[in-house]
C-alpha positions, 0 to 999 in steps of 0.5 A: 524498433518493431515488434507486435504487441501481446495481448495476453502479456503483463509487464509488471514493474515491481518483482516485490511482495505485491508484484508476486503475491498479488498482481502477478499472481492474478494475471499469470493464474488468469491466462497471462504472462507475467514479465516482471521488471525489477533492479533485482538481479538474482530474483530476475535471473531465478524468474528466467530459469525456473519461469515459475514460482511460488505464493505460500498462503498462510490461514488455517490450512496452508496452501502453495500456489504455483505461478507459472508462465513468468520471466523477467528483464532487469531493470537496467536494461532499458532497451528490453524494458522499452521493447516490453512495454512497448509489445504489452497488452497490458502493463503495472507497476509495483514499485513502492513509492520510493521507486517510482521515479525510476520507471517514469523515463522508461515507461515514457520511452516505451510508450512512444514506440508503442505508438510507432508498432500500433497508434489505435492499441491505447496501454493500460497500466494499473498502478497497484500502489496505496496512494491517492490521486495516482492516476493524476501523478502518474499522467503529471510525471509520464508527462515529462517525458513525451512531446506535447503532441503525445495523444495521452488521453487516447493512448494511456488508461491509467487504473488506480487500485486499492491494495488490500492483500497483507503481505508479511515481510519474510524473515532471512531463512525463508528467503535463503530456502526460496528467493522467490517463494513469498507469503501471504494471505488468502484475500486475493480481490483487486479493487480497481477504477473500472473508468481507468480503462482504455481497453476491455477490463481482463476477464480475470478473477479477482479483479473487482472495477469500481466506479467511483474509486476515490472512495474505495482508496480512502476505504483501504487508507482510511479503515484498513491502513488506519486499523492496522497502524492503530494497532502496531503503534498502541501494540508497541507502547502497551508492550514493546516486547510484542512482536505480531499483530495477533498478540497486540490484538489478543488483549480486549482493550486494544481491539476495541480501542482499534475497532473505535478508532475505525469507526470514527474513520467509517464516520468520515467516509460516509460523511465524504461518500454519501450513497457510497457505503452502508454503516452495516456494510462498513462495520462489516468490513472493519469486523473482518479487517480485523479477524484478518489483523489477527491472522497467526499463520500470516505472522505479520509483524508489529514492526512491519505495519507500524514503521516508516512513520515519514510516510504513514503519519504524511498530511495525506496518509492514514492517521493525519490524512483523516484527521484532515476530513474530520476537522473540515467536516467538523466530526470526531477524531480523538480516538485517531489523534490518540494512535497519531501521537503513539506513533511517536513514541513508536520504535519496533525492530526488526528480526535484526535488531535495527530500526526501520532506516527513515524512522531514525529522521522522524525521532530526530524531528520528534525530539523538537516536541510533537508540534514539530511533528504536526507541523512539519510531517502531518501537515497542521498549522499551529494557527488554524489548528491551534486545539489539536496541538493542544490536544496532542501536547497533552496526550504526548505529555501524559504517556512520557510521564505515566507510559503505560499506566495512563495506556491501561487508563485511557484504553 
């Protein structure tokens, strides 16, 4: 296969929320072309005959943004996807975690014909997905894939990000008006690893490198992520008939319980980071997550924020993951815990009347008592751990017998 690489192309994996609203929104608007590859097949033939689309951003005042100079390839076609990344200068993925094992074999593939057409032209791929130690499990997974003799370290930058941008999900007559018209809000910063690079980090507005990245990761996991699932899931037990965030965050005692319960979170990052952050600069950052929060033009859902419980109470995700740091560093996370075993009793639909589809696996270990829960999700041992499942049996006791009576009290 021969080919030139592109400089001024991305190839985006990952057609979806982020991948339109965010990344290729910001590379398309600084000068790029944006190929995305996606499984979906009537979202990529939409992208080839219009080649362009539209981000709705949704604030005070709405504003469309056009984003042109877009195609796609479908994913099942391996030999266009090979001969795009190979041909790329520059590439990213966006594909949620559950489909991430699908693009390792082709972006493995592509990699070694890259090198064919040009072994002094390294590929950088950004991985826009919220997890920690991504550059680390994509270089374990790429791997697999390509010989030994691979010059990895030469030939692939991998830039791990913070995702920041909240992006709705869409109901079923907005997405039948415009398959590809996707909401969002203004926020439009892409913090990235500026050490990730191989080449030249774009000149793209928007993009802001970091130096030290995990903690920027734990910042968006830890105050954002944490913040925002605190409020779906004592949103929901305050009163299931909620349906945004907004209206959760309307009522004083559960914005300032959620304010608390990122604060103790702010606590752990400084404790973690020393240097990195400033208590004013983080209480800053929590005030404006959470005038975000309550965004009503965004129409964010409580359902949305708050479900696939598998994933967003795993050891090292938002609720759990922090709690982890606060028992090694011996710091308060009674406020955390207290959102963690909400999550529990969390069971929002969505527009459908469904639940999300995983969280039918997570009430199943649920219903063994939250100690299967703290054990077999979070990632806590009964032994070692024996005061926080003591603690959370007790919280878990007390909203089975009083539900929201003993919300009203605590809160």
């Amino acid at each position: 296969m021969t080919g030139t690489i592109q400089t001024n192309k991305l190839v985006l994996f990952g057609a979806g929320k982020i991948g339109r609203s965010f990344i290729g929104q910001l590379f398309s608007r600084g000068g790029y072309e944006v190929v995305f590859i996606d499984v979906s097949k009537p979202v990529i033939y939409e992208l080839n005959r219009r080649h362009s689309y539209n981000v709705i951003i949704k604030s005070d005042k709405e504003q469309i943004l056009n984003i042109k100079n877009v195609r796609g390839v479908c994913a099942g076609d391996e030999k266009k996807v090979i001969r795009e990344v190979a041909t790329a200068g520059i590439s990213a993925v966006s594909v949620g975690l559950s489909g991430l094992k699908g693009i390792f074999p082709l972006l493995a593939r592509g990699l070694l014909v890259r090198y064919q057409i040009d072994n002094n032209y390294p590929l950088d791929i950004i991985i826009a997905e919220n997890m920690r130690n991504a550059d680390v499990y994509f270089e374990q997974e790429l791997a697999k894939f390509l010989p030994s003799s691979y010059p990895f370290s030469k030939m692939v930058g991998l830039i791990e990000t913070s995702i920041g941008k909240m992006v709705p999900i869409m109901q079923k007559k907005d997405l039948e008006e415009d398959i590809l018209q996707i909401f969002a809000e203004p926020y439009n910063t892409l913090i990235l690893n500026k050490k990730g690079f191989k080449n030249p980090i774009p000149a793209i507005e928007g993009l802001a490198p970091r130096e030290n990245m995990k903690a920027w990761v734990d910042r968006k996991l830890f105050i954002h992520n944490l913040g925002h699932s605190t409020t779906a899931y004592i949103g929901y037990l305050y009163n299931p008939e909620f349906t945004y965030l907004y209206e959760a965050l309307a009522v004083p005692e559960i914005y300032n319980f959620s304010r608390g319960a990122m604060l103790q979170a702010s606590e752990i990052l400084m404790t973690t980071y020393p240097g990195e952050f400033t208590y004013k600069a983080l209480d800053e950052h929590i005030d404006d997550l959470l005038e975000r929060f309550r965004n009503k033009a965004l129409g964010d859902t409580i359902f949305r924020v708050g479900c696939d419980l598998l994933r967003k109470l795993g050891p090292e995700d938002r609720l759990a993951g922090a709690i982890h740091s606060a028992l090694e560093l011996n710091l308060p996370y009674d406020k955390i815990l207290f959102a963690l075993v909400c999550a529990c009793h969390f069971r929002a639909k969505d527009e459908n009347g469904s639940m999300f589809t995983e969280d039918y696996a997570f009430t199943r270990i649920y219903e063994q008592g939250i100690g299967s829960v703290l054990s077999q999700i979070c990632g806590f041992e009964a032994k070692s751990n024996g005061f926080l499942f003591r603690e959370a049996s007790g919280i878990d006791k007390m909203i089975r017998e009083k539900g929201i009576l003993f919300m009203n009290h605590l809160i």
